[in-house]
Structures are given as C-alpha cells and as structure tokens.
BAZA-880852 format. One record per residue (C-alpha): residue in three letters; x, y negated, z negated. Coordinates in steps of 0.5 Angstrom, whole numbers, plus 500, padded with zeros to 3 digits. Each point is the difference from the previous one (the first is absolute). Example, Ala and Ser with C-alpha at 12.3 -4.5 7.8 and 13.67 -1.06 7.14 Angstrom:
% residues 2
PT rest   u   v   w
PT  ALA 525 509 484
PT  SER 502 493 502
***
This chain:
% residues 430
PT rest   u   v   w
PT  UNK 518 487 479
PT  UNK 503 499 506
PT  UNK 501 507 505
PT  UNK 507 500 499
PT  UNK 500 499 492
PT  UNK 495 505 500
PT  UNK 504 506 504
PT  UNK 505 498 495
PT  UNK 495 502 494
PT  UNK 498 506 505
PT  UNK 507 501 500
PT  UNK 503 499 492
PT  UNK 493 505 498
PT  UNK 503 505 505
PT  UNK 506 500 497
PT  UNK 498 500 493
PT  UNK 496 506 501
PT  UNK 507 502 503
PT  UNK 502 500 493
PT  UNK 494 503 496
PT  UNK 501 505 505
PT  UNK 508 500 499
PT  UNK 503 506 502
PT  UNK 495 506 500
PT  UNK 498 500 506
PT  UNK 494 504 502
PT  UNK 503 505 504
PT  UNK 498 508 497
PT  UNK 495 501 494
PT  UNK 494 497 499
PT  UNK 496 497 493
PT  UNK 496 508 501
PT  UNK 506 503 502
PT  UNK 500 501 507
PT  UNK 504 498 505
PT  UNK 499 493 504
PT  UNK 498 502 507
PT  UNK 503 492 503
PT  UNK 507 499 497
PT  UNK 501 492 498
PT  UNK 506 497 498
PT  UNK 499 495 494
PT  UNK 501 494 503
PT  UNK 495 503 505
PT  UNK 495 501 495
PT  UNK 500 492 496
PT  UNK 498 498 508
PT  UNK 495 505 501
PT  UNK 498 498 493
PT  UNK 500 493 503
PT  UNK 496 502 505
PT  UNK 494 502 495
PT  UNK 493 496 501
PT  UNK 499 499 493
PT  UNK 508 496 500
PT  UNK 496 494 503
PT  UNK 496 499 494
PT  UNK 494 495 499
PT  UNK 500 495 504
PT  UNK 502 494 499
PT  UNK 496 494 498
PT  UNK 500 494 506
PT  UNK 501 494 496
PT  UNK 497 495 506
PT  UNK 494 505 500
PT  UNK 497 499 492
PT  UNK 493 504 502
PT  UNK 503 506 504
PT  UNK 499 504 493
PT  UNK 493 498 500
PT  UNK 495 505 501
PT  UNK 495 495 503
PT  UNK 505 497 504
PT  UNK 501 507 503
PT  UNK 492 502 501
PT  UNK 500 493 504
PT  UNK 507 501 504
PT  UNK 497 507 501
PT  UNK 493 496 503
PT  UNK 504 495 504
PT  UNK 505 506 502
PT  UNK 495 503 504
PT  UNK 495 494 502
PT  UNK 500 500 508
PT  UNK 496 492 499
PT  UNK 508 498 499
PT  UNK 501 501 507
PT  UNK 499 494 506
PT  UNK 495 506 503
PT  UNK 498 503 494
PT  UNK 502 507 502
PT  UNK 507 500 497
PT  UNK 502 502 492
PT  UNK 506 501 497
PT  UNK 498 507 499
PT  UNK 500 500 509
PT  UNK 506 501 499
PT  UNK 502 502 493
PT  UNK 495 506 501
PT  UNK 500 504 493
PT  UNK 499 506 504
PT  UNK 506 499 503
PT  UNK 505 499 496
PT  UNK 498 493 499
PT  UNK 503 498 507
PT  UNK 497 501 508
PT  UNK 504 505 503
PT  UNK 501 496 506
PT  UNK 507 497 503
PT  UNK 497 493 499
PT  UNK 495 498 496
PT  UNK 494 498 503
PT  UNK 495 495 497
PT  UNK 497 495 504
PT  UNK 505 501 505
PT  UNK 506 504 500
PT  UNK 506 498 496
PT  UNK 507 501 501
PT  UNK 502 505 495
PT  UNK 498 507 496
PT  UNK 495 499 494
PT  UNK 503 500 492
PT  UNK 497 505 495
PT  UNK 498 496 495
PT  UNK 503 506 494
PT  UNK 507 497 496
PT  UNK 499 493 502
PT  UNK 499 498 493
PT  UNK 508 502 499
PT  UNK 503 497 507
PT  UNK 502 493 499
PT  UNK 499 498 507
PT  UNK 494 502 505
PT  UNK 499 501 508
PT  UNK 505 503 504
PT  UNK 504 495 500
PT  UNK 499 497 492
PT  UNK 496 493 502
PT  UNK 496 501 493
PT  UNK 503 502 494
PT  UNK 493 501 496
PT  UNK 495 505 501
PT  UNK 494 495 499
PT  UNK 504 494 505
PT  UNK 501 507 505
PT  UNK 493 501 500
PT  UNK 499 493 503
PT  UNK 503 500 506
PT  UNK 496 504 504
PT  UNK 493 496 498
PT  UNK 504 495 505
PT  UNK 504 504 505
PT  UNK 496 499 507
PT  UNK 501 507 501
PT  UNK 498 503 493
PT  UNK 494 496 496
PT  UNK 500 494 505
PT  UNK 497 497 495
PT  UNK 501 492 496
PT  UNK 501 499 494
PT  UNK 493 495 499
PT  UNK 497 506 503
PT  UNK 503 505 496
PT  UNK 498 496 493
PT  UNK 493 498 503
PT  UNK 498 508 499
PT  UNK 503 501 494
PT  UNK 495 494 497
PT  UNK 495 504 504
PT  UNK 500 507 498
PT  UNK 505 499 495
PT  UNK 499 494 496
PT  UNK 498 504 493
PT  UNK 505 506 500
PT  UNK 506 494 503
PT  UNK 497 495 494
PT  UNK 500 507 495
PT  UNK 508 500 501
PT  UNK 503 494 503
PT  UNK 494 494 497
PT  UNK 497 496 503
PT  UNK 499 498 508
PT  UNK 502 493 503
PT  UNK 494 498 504
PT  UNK 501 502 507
PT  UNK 494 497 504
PT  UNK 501 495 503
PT  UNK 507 503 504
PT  UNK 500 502 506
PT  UNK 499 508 501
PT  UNK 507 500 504
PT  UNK 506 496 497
PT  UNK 507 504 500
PT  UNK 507 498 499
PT  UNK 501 506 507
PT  UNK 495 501 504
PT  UNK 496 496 507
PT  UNK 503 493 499
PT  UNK 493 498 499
PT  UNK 501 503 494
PT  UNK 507 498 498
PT  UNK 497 493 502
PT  UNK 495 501 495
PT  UNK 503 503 494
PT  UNK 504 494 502
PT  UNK 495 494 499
PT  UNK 497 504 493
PT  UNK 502 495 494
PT  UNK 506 504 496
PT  UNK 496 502 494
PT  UNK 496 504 505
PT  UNK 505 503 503
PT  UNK 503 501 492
PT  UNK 493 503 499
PT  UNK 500 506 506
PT  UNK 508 501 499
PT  UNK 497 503 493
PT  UNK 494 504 502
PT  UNK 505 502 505
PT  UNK 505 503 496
PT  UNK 495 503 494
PT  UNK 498 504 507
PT  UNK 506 503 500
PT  UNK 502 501 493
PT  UNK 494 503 500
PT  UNK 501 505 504
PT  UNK 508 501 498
PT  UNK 496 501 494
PT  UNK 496 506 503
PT  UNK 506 503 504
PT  UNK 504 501 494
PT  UNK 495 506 498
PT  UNK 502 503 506
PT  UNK 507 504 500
PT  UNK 503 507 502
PT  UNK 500 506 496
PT  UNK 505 505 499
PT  UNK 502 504 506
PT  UNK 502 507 501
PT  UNK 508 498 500
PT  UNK 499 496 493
PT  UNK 498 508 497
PT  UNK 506 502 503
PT  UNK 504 495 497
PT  UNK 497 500 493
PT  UNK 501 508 500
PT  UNK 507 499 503
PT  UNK 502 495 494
PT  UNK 497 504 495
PT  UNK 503 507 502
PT  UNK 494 504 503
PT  UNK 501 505 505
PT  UNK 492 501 502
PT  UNK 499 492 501
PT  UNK 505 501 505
PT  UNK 495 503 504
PT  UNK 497 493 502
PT  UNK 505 498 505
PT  UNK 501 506 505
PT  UNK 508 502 503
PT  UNK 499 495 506
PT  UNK 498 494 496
PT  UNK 506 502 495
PT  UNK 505 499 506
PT  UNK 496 494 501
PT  UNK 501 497 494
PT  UNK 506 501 500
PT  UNK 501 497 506
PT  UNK 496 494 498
PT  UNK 505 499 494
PT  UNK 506 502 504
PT  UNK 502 498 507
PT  UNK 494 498 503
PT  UNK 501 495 495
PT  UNK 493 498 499
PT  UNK 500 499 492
PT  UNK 505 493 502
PT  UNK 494 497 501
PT  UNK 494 505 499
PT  UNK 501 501 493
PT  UNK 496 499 492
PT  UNK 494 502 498
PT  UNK 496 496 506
PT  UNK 506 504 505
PT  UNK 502 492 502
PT  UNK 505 494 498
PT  UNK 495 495 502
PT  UNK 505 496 504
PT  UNK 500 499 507
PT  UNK 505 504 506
PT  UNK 501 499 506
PT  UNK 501 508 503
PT  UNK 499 499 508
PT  UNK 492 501 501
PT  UNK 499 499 507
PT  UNK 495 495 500
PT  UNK 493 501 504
PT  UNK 502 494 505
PT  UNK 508 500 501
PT  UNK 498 492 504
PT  UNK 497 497 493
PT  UNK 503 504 493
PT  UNK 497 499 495
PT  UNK 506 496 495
PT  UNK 497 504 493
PT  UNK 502 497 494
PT  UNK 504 494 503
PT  UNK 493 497 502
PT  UNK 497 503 493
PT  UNK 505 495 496
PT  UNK 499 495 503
PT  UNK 492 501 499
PT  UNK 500 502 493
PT  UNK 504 494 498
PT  UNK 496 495 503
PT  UNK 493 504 498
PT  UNK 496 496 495
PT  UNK 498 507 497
PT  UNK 507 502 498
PT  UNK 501 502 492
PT  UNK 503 492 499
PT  UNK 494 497 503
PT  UNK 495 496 496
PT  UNK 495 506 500
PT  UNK 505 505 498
PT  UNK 498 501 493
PT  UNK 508 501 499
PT  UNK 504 496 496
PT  UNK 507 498 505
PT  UNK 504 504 496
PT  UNK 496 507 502
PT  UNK 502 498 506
PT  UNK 506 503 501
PT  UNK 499 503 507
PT  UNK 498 495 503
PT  UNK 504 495 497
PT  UNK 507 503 502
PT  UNK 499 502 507
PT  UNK 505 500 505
PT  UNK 496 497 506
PT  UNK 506 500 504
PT  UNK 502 508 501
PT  UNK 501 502 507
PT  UNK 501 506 497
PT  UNK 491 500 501
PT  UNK 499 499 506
PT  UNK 496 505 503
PT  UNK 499 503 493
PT  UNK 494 503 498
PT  UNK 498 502 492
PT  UNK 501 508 498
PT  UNK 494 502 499
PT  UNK 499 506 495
PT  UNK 501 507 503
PT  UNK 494 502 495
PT  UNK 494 504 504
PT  UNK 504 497 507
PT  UNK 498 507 503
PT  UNK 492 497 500
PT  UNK 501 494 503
PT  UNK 503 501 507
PT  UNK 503 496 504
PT  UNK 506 497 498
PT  UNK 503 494 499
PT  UNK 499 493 500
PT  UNK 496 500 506
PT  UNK 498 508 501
PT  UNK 506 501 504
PT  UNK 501 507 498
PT  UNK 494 505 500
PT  UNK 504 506 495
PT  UNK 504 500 494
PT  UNK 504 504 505
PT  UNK 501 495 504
PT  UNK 502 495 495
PT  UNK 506 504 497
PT  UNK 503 501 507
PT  UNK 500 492 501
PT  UNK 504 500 494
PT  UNK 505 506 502
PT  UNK 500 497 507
PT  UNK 501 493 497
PT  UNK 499 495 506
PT  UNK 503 494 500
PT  UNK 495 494 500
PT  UNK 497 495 504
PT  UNK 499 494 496
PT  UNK 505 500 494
PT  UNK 505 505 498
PT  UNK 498 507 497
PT  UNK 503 502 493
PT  UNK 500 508 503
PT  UNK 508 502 502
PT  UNK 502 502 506
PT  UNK 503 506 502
PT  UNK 508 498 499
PT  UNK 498 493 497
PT  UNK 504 497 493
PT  UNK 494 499 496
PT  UNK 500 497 492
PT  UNK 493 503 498
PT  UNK 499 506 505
PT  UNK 502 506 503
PT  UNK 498 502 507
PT  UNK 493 504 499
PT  UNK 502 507 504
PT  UNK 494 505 500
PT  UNK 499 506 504
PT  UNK 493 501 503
PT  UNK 499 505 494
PT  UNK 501 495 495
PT  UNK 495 495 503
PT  UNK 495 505 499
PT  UNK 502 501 493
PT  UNK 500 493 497
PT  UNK 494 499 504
PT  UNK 497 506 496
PT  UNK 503 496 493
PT  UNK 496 495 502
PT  UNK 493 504 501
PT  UNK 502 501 492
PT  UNK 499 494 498
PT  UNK 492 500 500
PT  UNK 496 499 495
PT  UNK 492 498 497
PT  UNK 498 492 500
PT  UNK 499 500 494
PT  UNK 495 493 498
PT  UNK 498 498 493
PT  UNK 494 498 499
***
C-alpha cells in the first residue's frame, strides 16, 4: 500500500466513523450520566477514533519475507540482533544503536557505531507497518533495512563474506533449523563485499558467481531473520489512546487521562498547527516523505533525503522485486509504481511516528532540534529550505495544501505538551 493510498484509507475510515457517529455529537451527557468534561464535535471524535492505537490492526505479513512469522527465525534474529562479532571491531551490535532500554534507539543526534554516521537512529517499534525504511526510505523491507547497516562504514563496517562466515561459525545449527543448509564458505576469503576497501570490492569480484549467490543468501536470511524478531517488538498504549477511547464511548472520568493543557494541545495538533496532515492514523504518520525546511546540520553539503533514497532503493539488489524477496512481482505494488522523478523529495525526509516521541530527544533527521518545543516552533516559524522547496506556507503565501501555521508562544508549549501524551509501554511478544 502506497503512503498516498494509505492516507486515503485513513481518510475514508475517518469518515465512515463520521457516519456511524451521524449526528449525535458527544458534547453533554455521558453512557453514566454525567457530563463530558472536553466537548468534541462528531467529525472530531471519528478522528480521535482514528487515532487509537488498537485501529492499526495486526500488522501486516511481509510477502518478501516468508519466515518473519517464525518463532525460530525471530530467537535467531534476536541473537544476530544483539551479536557484536557482526561488526568490523567486534564491539558494535544493532542493539548499540537500537538499545531496548532506550526505546530501541541511541539518543544521540547522530548515530554512532564504528564511526559516526550522518543521521539520528530510528526505533525499531512500527517498522512492520511502514512501507518504506530510513529516513530517506532506501529500503522498503524490515529484513533488507536490516542489512545495510552490517556494511555501512560507519556502522557495522563489516562485509558481506565476513558476516556469513560467523553465522556458519556460531550459528550454523540454529540458522540450518530455519533457513536449511549452509553453502560451503571455506575456501572464501574472510573479507569480500560488493562496499567496503577495494580490496575487498576486488575480491568479492573475483568470487565465481554462484559463490557470491550463495553468501547474497546467508546474507539475506540474516536479515529476515532479524526483521523476524523486530516484528515482536511494537508500541503500547499511551495515555492519549485512553483519552481517546473514553471520549469515543462517552466517559467523563477517562477524560481525566489527558490534563487541560494537553487538551488545547490536541486541539491544536487537529487544528491550525495542522500537524495531523501529516502525523496522522494509529502510528501518528503518513508514511510518505516531505520536505519542511529542516535546517541541516552542514548548510555547505545538505543532505538530499529521498531523492538519493530512490534512486538506491530501485538499484538495491534487496528490494522486494529482487531474486531474494520471497514476494511475487505483484505484491510489489510499492516498488513498482514509483515515481522516481518528484522534485517534490528532494531533501525530504520519512514522517516518523509521533508515538513515545517525547523519550527519544533530539529531533529530527539528524538530531537538529534537542526539544519537542523546539520542534513545534520550526513548524510555526516555517523556514524556507535550503535545498528543494518546503511544503510549510508562508505567511502571505497562495498554498494549495496549507495554510500559514501561526502559533503563539503559549500554544507551542501546549502541543508540546500533547506530544508528551503519546508515550506508552514497549510492549514485545515473546
């Protein structure tokens, strides 16, 4: 499902909820008799209703991913997950960077594994729903996003030889449990890559082509395995999904979830600061790609965002069309109709869930902003971009899409406020 398709779905659930809601509004008596202390409109209340958590439903099977469902494939991915061997000093995990203690993410501005990278660290909760990966969506699968950081230089720093090698040494019985068995690897050299040193590139190169078939395999099966496990893992209620819930059903005392602040916030969120256009559903995102006039961290080399993520995501040899999806070319749909020429991405960047935003400081793609307060007040200031062209209006500006976003200091701190709502458990299946 594309992201436009599914902002449409979003959209046509809100107004069917519209019309089961019709026309009595929750403004006076509640199912126990008492009145609602928070009016709502009944348009308001379908999108609150909307906005629950439980409306994102199971998530949905990955068709190029048939082991994700498997128990063994998750308590291998788990393993691989939190394996630091799988790194070129053997000191750097995923779970470095993906900490469970910490949201599943580093808390650092820019992530930091055997180097340091270029943008902020992703949680791992709700990636089962989104259709594309990264920030600028170069992946659009759990297990192929799981890959690239195992090669990325400033990440896991490893190659793809290398990274097979070990599974054959440490995971040889639990890998064959699930995946069946290893190709021989002995006789490779312990560091070949398609990336990486040209000495490495050179010999990945030289391998005969069914050897470089048979580690692309290991290679890909690490990944399913781990997207296997990362499925486990998603967001729990938070306090604003009780407050929604009760104002759905008409009951007063669970309006005491959200305090009067973080109501006027809400409001706001729905209203003019208009952040529902984009932050919207269950997961509180579109799952497209916008460019709103992010300042980059280094004005002399901004970072092109989606533009360049398109361009790798077509050429990745991991892609749900590719010949180790387990996908038909029909259940491609995202992939396959793509427009690779929207000038409209350049410099855009994913919408990332606002789900337990407010514990995972700083902000951003590349951890520009340190506080939610911040962030808002970007939106209300709406800057002009350095690279591409922001789809925030300006003040005095003729925009199809938007209005201005005027907020005054007071109603910053509300939505801010809001936002601190959204938190709630990690929850992990096991």
């Amino acid at each position: 499902m594309t992201p436009a398709v599914a902002l449409r779905h979003w959209l046509a659930s809100v107004l069917a909820a519209v019309a089961a809601v019709g026309a009595m509004a929750v403004t006076a008596q509640t199912l126990n008799g008492g009145p609602l202390r928070d009016a709502w409109s009944a348009q308001d209340v379908a999108v609150l209703a909307g906005m629950r958590l439980k409306e994102a439903g199971p998530r949905p099977p990955d068709p190029s991913n048939a082991f994700e469902q498997r128990a063994d494939a998750a308590s291998l991915g788990r393993a691989l997950f939190e394996d630091r061997r799988l790194s070129r000093n053997g000191q750097v995990a995923c779970a470095s960077c993906h900490a469970e203690a910490s949201q599943f993410q580093d808390g650092k501005a820019l992530g930091e594994g055997v180097a340091r990278g270029k943008r902020r660290t992703m949680p791992v909760m709700g990636a089962a729903h989104a259709p594309f990966l990264f920030w600028d969506g170069r992946k659009d699968s759990a297990w192929s996003q799981a890959l690239g950081p195992f090669e990325d230089a400033a990440e896991h720093g490893a190659t793809r030889v290398r990274l097979a090698k070990l599974v054959e040494a440490h995971y040889r019985e639990s890998y064959q449990s699930v995946f069946g068995p290893l190709p021989p690897l002995g006789k490779l050299p312990q560091d070949a890559s398609p990336g990486g040193t040209e000495a490495e590139r050179a010999a990945w190169a030289a391998l005969p082509q069914a050897d470089r078939e048979s580690v692309n395999r290991v290679f890909a099966n690490m990944g399913k395995a781990i997207a296997a496990y990362e499925r486990n893992i998603s967001y729990g209620e938070s306090r604003f999904d009780r407050y929604a819930q009760a104002t759905v059903a008409g009951d007063a005392r669970g309006q005491d979830a959200l305090s009067p602040q973080e109501v006027r916030g809400l409001r706001l969120f729905l209203g003019k600061g208009q952040c529902a256009t984009c932050h919207n559903g269950p997961l509180l995102t579109d799952h497209a790609f916008h460019n709103t006039g992010v300042p980059p961290r280094d004005p002399t080399h901004p970072d092109r965002g989606r533009a360049d993520g398109l361009r790798k995501l077509v050429q990745d040899e991991f892609n749900c069309l590719g010949r180790y999806s387990d996908a038909r070319p029909d259940q491609c749909g995202e992939l396959q109709f793509l427009a690779t020429d929207d000038a409209t991405q350049l410099a855009a960047f994913r919408t990332p869930s606002l789900r337990n935003a407010a514990e995972r400081a700083p902000y951003m793609h590349a951890g520009q902003f340190s506080s939610l307060e911040q962030v808002v007040q970007h939106y209300a200031s709406s800057p002009k971009a350095v690279l591409g062209h922001s789809e925030l209006a300006q003040p005095g500006e003729r925009h199809a899409q938007r209005q201005a976003i005027r907020l005054s200091p007071s109603e910053v701190q509300d939505v801010a406020a809001f936002l601190q709502s959204l938190t709630g458990p990690v929850v992990q299946a096991r």
